[in-house]
N, C-alpha and C positions, 0 to 999 in steps of 0.2 A: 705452492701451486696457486695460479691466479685465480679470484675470486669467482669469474666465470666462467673457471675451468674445473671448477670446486661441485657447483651447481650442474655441470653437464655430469659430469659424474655419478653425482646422487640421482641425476634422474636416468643416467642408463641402467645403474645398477638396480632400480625399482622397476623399471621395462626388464630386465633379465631376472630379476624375481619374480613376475608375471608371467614370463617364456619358462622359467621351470617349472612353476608349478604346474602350469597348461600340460609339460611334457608327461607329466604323470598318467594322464588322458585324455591320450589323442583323439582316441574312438570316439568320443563325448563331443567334439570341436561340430562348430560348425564352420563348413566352411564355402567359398563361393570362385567362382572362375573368372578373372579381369581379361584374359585374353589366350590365347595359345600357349599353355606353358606356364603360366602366367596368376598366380593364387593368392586370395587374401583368408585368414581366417579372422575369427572371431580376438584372436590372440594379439594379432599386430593391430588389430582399432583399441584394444585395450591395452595394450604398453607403448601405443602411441598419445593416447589419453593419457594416460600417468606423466609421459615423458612432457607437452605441452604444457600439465598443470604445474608443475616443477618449473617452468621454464619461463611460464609467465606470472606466476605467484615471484620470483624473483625479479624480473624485469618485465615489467607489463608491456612494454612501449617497443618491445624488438617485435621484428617482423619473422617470418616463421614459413619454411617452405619445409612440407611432410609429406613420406609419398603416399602414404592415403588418405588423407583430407587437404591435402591439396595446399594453398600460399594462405595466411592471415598473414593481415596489416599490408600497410605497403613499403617494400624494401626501397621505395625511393624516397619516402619521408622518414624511414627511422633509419639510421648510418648501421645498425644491426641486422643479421638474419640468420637463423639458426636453420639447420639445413638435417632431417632428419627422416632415418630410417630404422623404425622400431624394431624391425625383424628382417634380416639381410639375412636371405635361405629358408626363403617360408616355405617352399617343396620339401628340400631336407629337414625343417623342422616336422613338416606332418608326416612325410615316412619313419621317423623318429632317427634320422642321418645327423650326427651330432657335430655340424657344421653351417653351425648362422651364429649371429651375429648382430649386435646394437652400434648404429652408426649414429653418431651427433657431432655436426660443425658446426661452429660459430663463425660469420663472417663477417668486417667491418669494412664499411667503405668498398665491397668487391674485395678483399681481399679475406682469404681464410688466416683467421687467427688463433683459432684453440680445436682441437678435435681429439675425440671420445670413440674408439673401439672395443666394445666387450663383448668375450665371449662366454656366453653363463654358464658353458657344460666344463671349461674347462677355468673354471674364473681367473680367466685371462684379461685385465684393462691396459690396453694401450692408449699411450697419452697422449699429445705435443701441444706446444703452444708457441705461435711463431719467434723466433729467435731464440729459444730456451731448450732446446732437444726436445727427443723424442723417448718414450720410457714405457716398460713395459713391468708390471709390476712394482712400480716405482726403483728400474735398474735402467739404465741408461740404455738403450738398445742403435745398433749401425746398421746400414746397409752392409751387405756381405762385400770382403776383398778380392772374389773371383774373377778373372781378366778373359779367360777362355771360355768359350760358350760350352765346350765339350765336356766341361767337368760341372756344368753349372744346372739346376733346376729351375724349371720356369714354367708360373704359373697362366693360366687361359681362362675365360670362360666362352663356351658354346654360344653362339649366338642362339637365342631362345622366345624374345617377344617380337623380334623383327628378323625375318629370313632373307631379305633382300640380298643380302651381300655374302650369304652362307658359302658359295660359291669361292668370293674373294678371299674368304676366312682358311678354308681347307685347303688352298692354297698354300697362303703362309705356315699353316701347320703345317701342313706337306714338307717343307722346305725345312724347319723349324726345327722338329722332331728327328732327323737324321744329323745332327750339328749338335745335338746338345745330350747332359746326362740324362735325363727326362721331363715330363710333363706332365703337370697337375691340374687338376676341374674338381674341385669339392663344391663349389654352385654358392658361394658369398663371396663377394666382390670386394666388400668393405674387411674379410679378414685377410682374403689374398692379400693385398695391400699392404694391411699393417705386417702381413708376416715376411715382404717385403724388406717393410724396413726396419724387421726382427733379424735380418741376416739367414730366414728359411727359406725362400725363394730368392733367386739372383735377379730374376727379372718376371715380368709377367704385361701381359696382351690382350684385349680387348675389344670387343663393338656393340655398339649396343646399349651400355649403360646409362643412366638417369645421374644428375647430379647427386642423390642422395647418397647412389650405391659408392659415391671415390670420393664427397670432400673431406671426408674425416681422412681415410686414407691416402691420399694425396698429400696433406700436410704432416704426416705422420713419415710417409718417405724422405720427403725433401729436409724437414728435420734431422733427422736419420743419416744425412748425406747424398740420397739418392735423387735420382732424375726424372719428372715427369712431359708427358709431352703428349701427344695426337699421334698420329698414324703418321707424321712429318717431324715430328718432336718438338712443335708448336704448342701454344697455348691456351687451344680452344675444346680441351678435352673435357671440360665439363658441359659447356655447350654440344657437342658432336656428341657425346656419348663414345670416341673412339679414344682409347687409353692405351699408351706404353710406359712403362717403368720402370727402374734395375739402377744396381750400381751404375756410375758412370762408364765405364766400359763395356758392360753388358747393355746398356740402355743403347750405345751408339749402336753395336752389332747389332741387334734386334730390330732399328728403324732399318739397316741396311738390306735384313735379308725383306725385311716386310714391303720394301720403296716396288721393288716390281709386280707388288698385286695391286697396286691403287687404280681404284677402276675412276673412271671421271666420277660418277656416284656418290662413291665414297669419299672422294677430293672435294665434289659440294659441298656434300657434309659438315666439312671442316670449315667451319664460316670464322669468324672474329669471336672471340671467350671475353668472359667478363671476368674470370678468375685464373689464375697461374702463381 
C-alpha cells in the first residue's frame, strides 16, 4: 500500500472509532442544522479533527479541503490536497440508520490519486490508489458484468440541500425505475460509490453533491473498471455536484435515459472540472 495511502487509512479508521463510539449515545449529541435537510453533529467536527491531525502530523505542507471547516493551505502552492468527509450520512448516523460513511481523497496536481472509504458499522475499508486497483477488504474488488438495465440495481440519492432541479430529478427516476431490477437511497454518497465499484450496484445517479461526498468514490470506480461522468458523461462532476456512474454499459444507458431531463439549469451547471 502506498505510503499515503497508509496514513489516510489510519486516520479513517480513528474518524470511524469516534462515529462508533458516538453511536452508542445518540441522545447525548449535540447537534445543529446547516441548512434544509442538512446536519452537523458534534461527531463529524470531532472525526474531522482527528482525521486533519493525522493528515497533517504526516505531511504538514498538503492543502486540505473538509466539509466542515472548510479549505486549509492553498491548493495552488502545495501540488497536494486531501479532500474530506468525516461522516457521509450524518441524518442516518443520528437516527441510528446504519449507513454513513468516512470519505478521504488525496489529490495531486488536480488529479485524484489515492482514496479511503470506511464503513465503521460494517468495517468495511475500501481502497484505491490511481493505477493499482481498487480493494475492498484488502480483495480486489470490479465493477459489476451486467449489460441490461433490467436485471441491474442502481443506486440515487434525493436531492436534499438544493431543491432546484427536484423536478428534473423525478423525472429521470420516473423513467429509470420502470427499465431496471430496482433502486436504492441509503443517504451516503461516498458508500453508494464504493459499492459501485464493489460489483453491489450496477450503476448509480446524482445532483447535488459536494466534492467530498464522490472523490474517494470516484476513484474507487474508475479503478474498479467503471465509468464516471456528469449528467453528459463529462468531466465536471466534481465541480457540478451532478454524478453518474456504472459498469460501462450501464453507465452509457443511464446518460441516455437521463439526456432528455436536462433542463438549460442544469446544463449550466455543468461548467469545466478541475478533476476526472
Amino acid at each position: 500500500m502506498h505510503p499515503m495511502l497508509t496514513i489516510a487509512v489510519k486516520a479513517a479508521r480513528r474518524a470511524g472509532a469516534i462515529i462508533n463510539q458516538a453511536s452508542q449515545n445518540l441522545d447525548l449529541l449535540t447537534v445543529t442544522k446547516k441548512m434544509h435537510s442538512d446536519f452537523v453533529s458534534e461527531v463529524d467536527g470531532a472525526a474531522e479533527e482527528a482525521i486533519i491531525k493525522i493528515l497533517q502530523t504526516a505531511y504538514p505542507d498538503h492543502a486540505i479541503l473538509a466539509e466542515e471547516s472548510g479549505a486549509r493551505g492553498d491548493p495552488k502552492k502545495s501540488e497536494y490536497q486531501w479532500i474530506i468527509d468525516p461522516l457521509d450520512g450524518t441524518t442516518n448516523f443520528l437516527h441510528g440508520f446504519p449507513k454513513y460513511s468516512v470519505s478521504i481523497a488525496l489529490r495531486h496536481k488536480g488529479v485524484l490519486m489515492h482514496a479511503v472509504v470506511y464503513d465503521p458499522n460494517m468495517n468495511e475499508l475500501f481502497v484505491a490508489s490511481r493505477g493499482s486497483g481498487a480493494f475492498l477488504n484488502d480483495r480486489r474488488i470490479r465493477v459489476s458484468k451486467r449489460s441490461k438495465l433490467e436485471d441491474c440495481l442502481i443506486g440515487t440519492g434525493l436531492p436534499f440541500r438544493d431543491l432546484t432541479h427536484m423536478d428534473a430529478y423525478f423525472g429521470m427516476l420516473k423513467d429509470i425505475v420502470p427499465v431496471t431490477a430496482g433502486i436504492r437511497r441509503p443517504g451516503s454518497a461516498a458508500l453508494d460509490l464504493a459499492y459501485v465499484a464493489a460489483g453491489r450496484y450496477d450503476g448509480f445517479w446524482e445532483i447535488g453533491l459536494a466534492p467530498w461526498d464522490m472523490a474517494a468514490g470516484c476513484l474507487l470506480i474508475t479503478e474498479a473498471g467503471g465509468l464516471i461522468g456528469d449528467l453528459q458523461g463529462n468531466g465536471t462532476y466534481l465541480d457540478s455536484g451532478q454524478i453518474v456512474a456504472g459498469n460501462p454499459r450501464v453507465f452509457s444507458s443511464l446518460l441516455k435515459i437521463i439526456a432528455p431531463h436536462l433542463t438549460p439549469a442544469l446544463l449550466e451547471a455543468q461548467r469545466p472540472g478541475e478533476c476526472h
